[in-house]
C-alpha positions in Angstrom: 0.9 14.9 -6.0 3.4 12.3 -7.7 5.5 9.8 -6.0 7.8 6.9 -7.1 9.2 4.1 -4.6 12.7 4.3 -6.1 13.7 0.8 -4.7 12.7 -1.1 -1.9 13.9 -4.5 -0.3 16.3 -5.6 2.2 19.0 -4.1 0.1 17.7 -0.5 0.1 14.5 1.7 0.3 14.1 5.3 -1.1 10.3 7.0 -2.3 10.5 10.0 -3.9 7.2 12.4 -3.7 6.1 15.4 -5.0 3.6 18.0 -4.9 3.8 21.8 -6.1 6.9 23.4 -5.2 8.0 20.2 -2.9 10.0 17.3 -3.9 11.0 14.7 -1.0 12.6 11.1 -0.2 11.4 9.1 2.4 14.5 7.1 3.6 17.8 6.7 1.5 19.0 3.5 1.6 21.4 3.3 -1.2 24.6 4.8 -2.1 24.1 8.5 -3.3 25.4 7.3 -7.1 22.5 4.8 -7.2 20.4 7.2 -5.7 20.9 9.5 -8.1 20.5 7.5 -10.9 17.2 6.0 -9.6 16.1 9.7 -9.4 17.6 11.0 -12.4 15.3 7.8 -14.8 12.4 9.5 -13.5 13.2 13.3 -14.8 14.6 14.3 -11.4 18.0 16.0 -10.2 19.3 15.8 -7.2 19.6 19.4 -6.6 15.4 19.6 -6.5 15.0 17.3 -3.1 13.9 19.9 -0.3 14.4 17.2 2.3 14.9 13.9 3.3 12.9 12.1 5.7 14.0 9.1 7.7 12.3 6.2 8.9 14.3 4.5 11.0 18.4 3.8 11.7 18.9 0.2 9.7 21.5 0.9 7.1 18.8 -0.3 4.3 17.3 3.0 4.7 19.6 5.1 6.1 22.8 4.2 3.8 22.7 7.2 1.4 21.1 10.1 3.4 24.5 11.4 4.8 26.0 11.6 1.5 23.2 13.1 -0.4 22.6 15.6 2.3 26.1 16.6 2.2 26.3 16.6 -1.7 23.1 18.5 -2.3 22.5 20.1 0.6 19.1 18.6 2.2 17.9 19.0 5.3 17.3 15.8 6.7 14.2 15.3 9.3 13.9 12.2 11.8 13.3 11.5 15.4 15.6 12.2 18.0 16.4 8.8 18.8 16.4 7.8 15.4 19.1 10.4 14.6 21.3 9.3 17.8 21.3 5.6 16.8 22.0 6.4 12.7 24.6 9.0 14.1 27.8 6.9 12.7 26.2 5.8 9.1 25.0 8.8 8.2 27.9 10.9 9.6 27.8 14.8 9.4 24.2 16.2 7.9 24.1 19.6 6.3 20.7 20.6 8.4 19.3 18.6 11.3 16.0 18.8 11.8 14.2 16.6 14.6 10.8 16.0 14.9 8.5 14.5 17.9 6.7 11.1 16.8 3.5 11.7 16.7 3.5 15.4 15.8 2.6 17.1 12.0 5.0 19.4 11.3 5.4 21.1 7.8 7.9 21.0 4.8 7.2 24.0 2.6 3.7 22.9 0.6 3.5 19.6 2.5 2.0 18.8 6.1 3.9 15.7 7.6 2.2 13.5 10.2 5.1 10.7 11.6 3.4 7.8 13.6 4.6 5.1 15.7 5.1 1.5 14.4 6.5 -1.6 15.8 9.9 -2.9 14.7 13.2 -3.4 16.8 14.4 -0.2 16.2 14.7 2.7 18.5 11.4 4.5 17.7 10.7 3.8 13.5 7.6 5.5 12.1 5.4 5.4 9.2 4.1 9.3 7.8 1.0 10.1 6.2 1.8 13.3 3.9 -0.7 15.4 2.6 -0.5 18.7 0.4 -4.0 19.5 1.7 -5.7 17.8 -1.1 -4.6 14.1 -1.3 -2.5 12.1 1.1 0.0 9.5 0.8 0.4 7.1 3.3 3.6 5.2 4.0 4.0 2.1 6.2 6.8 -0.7 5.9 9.0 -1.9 8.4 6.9 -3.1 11.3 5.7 -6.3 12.7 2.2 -5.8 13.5 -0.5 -3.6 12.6 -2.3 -1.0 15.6 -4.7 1.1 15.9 -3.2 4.1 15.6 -2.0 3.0 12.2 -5.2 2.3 10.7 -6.0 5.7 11.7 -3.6 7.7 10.8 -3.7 5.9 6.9 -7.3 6.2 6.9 -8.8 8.0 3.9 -5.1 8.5 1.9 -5.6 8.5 -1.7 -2.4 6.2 -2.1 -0.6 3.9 0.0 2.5 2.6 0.0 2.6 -1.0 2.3 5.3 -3.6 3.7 4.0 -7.2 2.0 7.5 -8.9 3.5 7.0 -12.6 2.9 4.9 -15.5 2.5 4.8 -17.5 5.8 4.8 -20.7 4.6 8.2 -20.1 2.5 9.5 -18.4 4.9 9.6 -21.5 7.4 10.6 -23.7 4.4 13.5 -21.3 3.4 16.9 -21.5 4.5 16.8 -18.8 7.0 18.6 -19.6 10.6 15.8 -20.3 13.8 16.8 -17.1 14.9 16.6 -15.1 11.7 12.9 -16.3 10.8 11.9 -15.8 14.7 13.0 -11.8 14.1 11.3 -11.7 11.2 7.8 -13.2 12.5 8.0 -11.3 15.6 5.8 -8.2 16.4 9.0 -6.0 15.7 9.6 -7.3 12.3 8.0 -7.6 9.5 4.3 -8.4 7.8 3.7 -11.4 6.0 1.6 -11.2 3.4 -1.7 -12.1 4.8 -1.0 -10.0 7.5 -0.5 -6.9 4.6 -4.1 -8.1 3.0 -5.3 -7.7 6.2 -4.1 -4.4 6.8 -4.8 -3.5 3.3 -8.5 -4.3 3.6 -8.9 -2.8 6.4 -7.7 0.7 5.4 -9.4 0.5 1.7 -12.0 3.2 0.9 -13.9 4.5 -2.1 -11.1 7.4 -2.9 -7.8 5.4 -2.8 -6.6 5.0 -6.1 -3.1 3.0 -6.1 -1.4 1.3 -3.6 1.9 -0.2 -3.6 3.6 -3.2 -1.9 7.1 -2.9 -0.6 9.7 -4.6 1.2 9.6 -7.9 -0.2 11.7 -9.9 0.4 13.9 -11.7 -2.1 14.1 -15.1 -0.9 11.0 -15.6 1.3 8.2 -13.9 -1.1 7.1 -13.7 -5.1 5.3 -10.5 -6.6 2.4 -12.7 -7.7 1.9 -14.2 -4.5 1.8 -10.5 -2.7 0.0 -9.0 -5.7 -2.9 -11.8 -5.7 -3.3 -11.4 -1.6 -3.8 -7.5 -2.2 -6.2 -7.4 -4.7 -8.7 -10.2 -3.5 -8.5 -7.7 0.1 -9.6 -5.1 -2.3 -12.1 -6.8 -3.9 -13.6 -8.0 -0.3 -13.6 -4.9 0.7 -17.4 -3.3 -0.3 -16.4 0.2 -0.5 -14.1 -0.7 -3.5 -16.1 -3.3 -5.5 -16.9 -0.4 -8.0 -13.6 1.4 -7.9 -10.6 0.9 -9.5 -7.6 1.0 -7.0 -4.4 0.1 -8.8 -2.2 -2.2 -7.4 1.7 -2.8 -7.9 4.5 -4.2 -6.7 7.8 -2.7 -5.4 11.0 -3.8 -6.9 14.5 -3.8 -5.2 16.5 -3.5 -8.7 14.7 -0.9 -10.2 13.2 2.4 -10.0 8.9 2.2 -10.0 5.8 3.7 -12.0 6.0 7.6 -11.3 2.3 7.7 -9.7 0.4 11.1 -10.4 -2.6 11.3 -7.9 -5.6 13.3 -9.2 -7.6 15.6 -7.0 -10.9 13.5 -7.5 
């Protein structure tokens, strides 16, 4: 399995994974030329996505998945509700495939499990992916941590987390009351203790990379997030004596093509 979080920030989100005879993008919150350019630095055309799977309906993720659909032909996947309230961005689909939160259902070579998380959206989820070897598990987008999603990224092999902001510049920054309440609420976003939290929690002696996404621009720093994640790791006794790489998610360019090894 390889994967590569194209971009991800307020201003757009798109993860591209693959594994055998599947390629994939979770979300496509760009413009379809920027998408395709993101894809095409990292080796990949277009015209080799089997499908795109959706998050939830904010335009940051959901921006460029009419277009490319249309374009290239993709089936697109995403909860029902999820598809009704994305109906007018993402327009006319060339397939429409709906799926029931908290169901696996398969895409050619990989099984997809969609999960429930908390963000004010109609029903947004996070997926763990597997290709019945390693798993990848993808969570950003949601305001507090449950249960059910330390168990359903339990034992992935890579991870892919929201590390939004750092609290105390987020209350410092320039941000309206009611801006910086939505943010802080339980149906918006991690701050970064909240991610090394989360992040310690679900580390193991298997995982081998994990990435932090969503950052914001103006309420966060990589180094800040970065430091967080690794001292979780390092607290963490199933990982003293691994090496689990770390990086960070960048909203202006594309991200280290990850190749996970069957270990």
């Amino acid at each position: 399995m390889k994967f590569c979080v194209l971009g991800s920030g307020s201003k757009g989100n798109a993860t591209y994974l693959e594994s055998g005879e599947t390629s994939i993008l979770i979300d496509a919150g760009m413009s379809g030329v920027e998408l395709e350019k993101r894809l095409s630095a990292i080796g990949v055309e277009l015209s080799a996505i089997d499908a795109i799977l959706v998050t939830h309906e904010h335009n940051d993720h959901v921006q460029g998945v009419g277009v490319l659909s249309r374009r290239a032909k993709i089936p697109v996947y995403a909860n029902p509700a999820t598809f009704s309230a994305a109906s007018k961005t993402v327009n006319k689909l060339f397939s429409y495939n709906e799926f029931e939160t908290g169901t696996p259902f398969y895409c050619r070579d990989l099984e997809i499990h969609p999960f429930s998380i908390s963000h004010d959206t109609e029903d947004p989820v996070g997926y763990r992916i597997s290709d019945g070897s390693v798993s990848l598990g993808y969570c950003t987008d949601t305001g507090k941590v449950s249960k059910l999603m330390l168990h359903r990224l339990a034992s992935c092999q890579a991870l892919v987390l929201e590390s939004n902001h750092d609290i105390e510049m987020l209350l410092n920054g320039a941000y309206p009351p009611y801006l910086k309440q939505r943010i802080r609420s339980s149906q918006g976003h991690l701050d970064n203790v909240e991610a090394a939290t989360f992040l310690q929690d679900l580390a193991h002696e298997k995982l081998q990379h994990v990435v932090l996404a969503h950052l914001s621009e103006e309420n966060n720093h990589p180094e800040i997030a970065l430091h967080g994640a690794v001292e979780a790791l390092h607290n963490n006794p199933h990982c003293k004596d691994t090496t689990v790489r770390v990086s960070v998610a960048s909203q202006v360019c594309v991200g280290e093509l990850v190749s996970l090894s069957r270990r």
